[in-house]
Each structure stands twice: as structure tokens, then as C-alpha cells.
C-alpha positions, 0 to 999 in steps of 0.5 A: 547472504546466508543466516548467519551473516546478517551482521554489517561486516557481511552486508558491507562486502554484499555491497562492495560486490553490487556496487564496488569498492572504489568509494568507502561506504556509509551506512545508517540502520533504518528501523523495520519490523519485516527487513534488515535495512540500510541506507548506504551513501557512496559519495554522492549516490544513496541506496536502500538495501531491504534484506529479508529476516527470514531466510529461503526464497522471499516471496514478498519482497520479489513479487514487490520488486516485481509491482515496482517495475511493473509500475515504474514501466507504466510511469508511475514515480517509484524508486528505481531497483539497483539489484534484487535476489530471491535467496537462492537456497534455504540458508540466504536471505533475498534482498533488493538494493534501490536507489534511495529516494530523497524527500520526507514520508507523505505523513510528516509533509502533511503537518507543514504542508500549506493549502496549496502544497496540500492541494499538490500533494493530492493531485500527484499522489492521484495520478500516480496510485492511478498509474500503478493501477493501470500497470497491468493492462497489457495482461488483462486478458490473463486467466487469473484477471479473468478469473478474478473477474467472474467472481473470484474476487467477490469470493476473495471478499467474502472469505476476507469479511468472514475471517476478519468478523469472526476475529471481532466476536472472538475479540469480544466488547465493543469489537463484537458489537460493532463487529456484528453490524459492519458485517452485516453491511458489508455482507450486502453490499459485496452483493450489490457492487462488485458486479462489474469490477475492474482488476489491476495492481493492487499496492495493498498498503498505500498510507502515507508513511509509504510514500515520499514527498518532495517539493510538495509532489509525490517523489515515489510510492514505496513498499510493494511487498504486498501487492497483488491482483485486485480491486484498485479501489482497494488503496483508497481505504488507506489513502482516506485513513491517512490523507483525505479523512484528515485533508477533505480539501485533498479529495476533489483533486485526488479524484480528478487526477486519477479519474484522468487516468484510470477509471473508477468504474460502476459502483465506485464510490460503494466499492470504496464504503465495502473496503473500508467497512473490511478495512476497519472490522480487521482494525476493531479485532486488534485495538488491543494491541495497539491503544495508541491507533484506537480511538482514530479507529473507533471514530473512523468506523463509527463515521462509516457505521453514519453511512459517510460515503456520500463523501465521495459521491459527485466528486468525479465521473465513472 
């Protein structure tokens, strides 16, 4: 699909090439800052077409496609892809057409959601971010896992803390302030806990407008464009700010199923304090930009600054 042809005509005859003509097609705009999307009906099947903004390769959206199948091939509940290009030149954009999966996004289920569909909720959504963790053990021997493990990746989280503190103290204020002392924190503890870490896929955006819920069950974890090798534990730190923080009840649950499945290893529960603390330095130098987040992430890390990860401790087994 070439730049200047994003418009519906265009994209109705993409998909009358990907799936035929036989059946008129209905579509509905689906609102997105990073993609064209589209949900497309034909009689009775619905499909998710994502169409890059910009045009040329799509690195993005194909290393996503490439976790998607990784993950599904492991067991993990995604939604399936249909048909996928990179852009094949400068002037196309890369897509990927999908299966569009039925349901209601992880957060609007969670304000209807009861004790007990809440408890399911969790449960599911454990094994399955456990399952996506584990989508790469039959390449652990690879060197960029290996190398990840012999240090790249406390380096990888040493330069992310000093990029995302120095942003505080340019941001100045309360950013700066409590900037500082995060920093500090973190600074220590990616010295004390990431001896011994284990890397895996790594979903890199896992709150719960990603994922889709059905009959209180995870029905599939979405947008992976941004996954890469890492830390697992990593995932956590947005399944905490969106599920757990708010559902304490889902926690127990959550841990055990995944723990079923993949281990959390040495230091977990110290790993998962080092991500957050990251996660909320990057927050505290663009609450400018979005007041509306603000105060859920000021509380958020002043929880963290009380030295709150004895919330996951002795709630599941290393």
C-alpha cells in the first residue's frame, strides 16, 4: 500500500486481494495514534487490519507479529494473524491483517467485574504473560540472550534509569525532587538484584487496554509491537499499575498461575521494585503532559518511595 493511498477506497481493495470479493465488507474506524485501523466484518468473520503511519519497512509491527506467533506457538491466547507485510519499499506502508477477537478491553471488565470473575481474571491473565515469557526457551542458547545475560542487560537498565532521571531534573519541580531519590534507589538495587536474571519475550506494554476479556477469562493479549528480549518481570510493573494495584485480591492468584509456569527466579520480587521505581521516573518527567494520569502516578510512586514491594513477597515460590 503505497503513501498516498491510505484512503478506504485503497484499503478496500487491499482486502478484497487478502480475503476476496465474494462477501461485501463492513468496516468501522478504530481510533489509534501509531496505526490505520480497521475492524472489517464479512458475514460472519471479523478481522483487525493495523496499517503503519509511516511508510517504508515496519519494524515495529513485524517484530510484533513476529512475538504474536512466537507466543500463540507456545499456547499463549493471541489473536491469530491472517496476513502480514513489511513494506516492501519506501513508499508502502507494512500492515498486518488479524482475526479480530471478541470481548471487552481487561480495564472496562474490571469495573463490572465480580469477586469471583475478578479472581479469574487474574488467574488467567498469569498463565498466559507466563506463557509469553516462555516463548523463547527453545533459542536460550542464542547470543543475544546469552549476552543479555552476562551483563547487557543491567547495562540496558543502567543507561534506561540515567536517561529517564536526567529527563526529571530537566523537567524540574516535584519531578526533580522525587526524581532524585528514585534514582538513587534504583541506582542500588540494579546492583544488588540483577545477578542472576532470566531473559525471555518481553511484551513491554502489558495494561489492561491490551488485552481482551471474555467470560471473565483472558480471551487474547494484544499489541506486541513493542516486544523484545528481556527481563519478563518487566510486564509486571503495567499489570500492577493497571490490575493488581487497584484488585489486591487479583495478586495471589496471579502469581501462582504464573509461577505454575514460569519461574520468577532469584530476586524476584526486588526485580519487579527496580522496574517500577524505571517505570515511574519515566512517568514523573511527562506529568505535564498528561494531568489526567498525574495524581494516580504521583500516588503510585510515593507508594514505591514507602518501600511497598513487601507486597509481593511470600506470595509464591522462586
Amino acid at each position: 500500500m503505497s503513501s498516498q493511498s491510505l484512503g478506504d477506497e485503497r484499503i478496500r481493495s487491499l482486502l478484497a486481494a487478502l480475503l476476496g470479493a465474494a462477501e461485501p465488507f463492513r468496516i468501522e474506524v478504530i481510533p489509534s495514534h501509531l496505526y490505520v485501523c480497521r475492524k472489517v466484518m464479512q458475514g460472519a468473520e471479523a478481522f483487525l487490519l493495523k496499517i503503519a503511519l509511516a511508510s517504508g519497512p515496519g519494524e515495529d509491527l513485524l517484530r510484533g507479529v513476529e512475538a504474536q506467533r512466537l507466543a500463540q506457538a507456545r499456547g499463549a491466547r493471541v489473536a491469530e494473524v491472517v496476513a502480514v507485510s513489511g513494506g516492501a519499499s519506501a513508499s508502502e506502508h507494512a500492515f498486518v491483517l488479524q482475526r479480530w477477537v471478541p470481548g471487552m478491553t481487561g480495564t472496562k471488565a474490571l469495573k463490572t467485574a465480580s469477586p469471583g470473575e475478578l479472581i479469574s481474571i487474574a488467574r488467567s491473565l498469569g498463565r498466559n504473560i507466563a506463557l509469553i515469557h516462555g516463548a523463547l526457551r527453545e533459542r536460550e542458547l542464542d547470543d543475544r540472550i546469552q549476552e543479555l545475560r552476562r551483563g547487557g542487560w543491567r547495562a540496558q537498565c543502567a543507561r534506561r534509569l540515567a536517561a529517564r532521571a536526567q529527563a526529571c531534573q530537566n523537567t524540574g519541580g516535584l519531578a526533580a525532587e522525587l526524581g532524585g531519590t528514585l534514582a538513587r534507589r534504583c541506582s542500588r538495587l540494579i546492583e544488588e538484584c540483577l545477578e542472576e536474571v532470566g531473559i525471555g519475550l518481553v511484551h513491554w506494554d502489558l495494561h489492561m487496554d491490551n488485552v481482551v476479556i471474555a467470560d471473565a477469562e483472558l480471551a487474547a493479549v494484544l499489541d506486541f509491537d513493542r516486544a523484545e528480549l528481556g527481563d519478563p518481570l518487566v510486564d509486571f510493573v503495567k499489570v500492577d499499575a493497571t490490575l493488581l494495584m487497584e484488585h489486591p485480591a487479583g495478586l495471589p492468584p496471579f502469581l501462582e498461575a504464573y509461577s505454575a509456569v514460569h519461574p520468577l527466579g532469584p530476586s524476584w520480587d526486588r526485580r519487579i521494585f527496580l522496574y517500577q521505581g524505571i517505570e515511574y521516573l519515566s512517568a514523573l518527567s511527562q506529568l505535564h503532559f498528561f494531568p489526567d494520569e498525574a495524581e494516580r502516578y504521583l500516588r503510585l510512586t510515593r507508594r514505591w518511595l514507602a518501600n511497598e514491594r513487601h507486597r509481593w513477597q511470600g506470595l509464591a515460590s522462586a
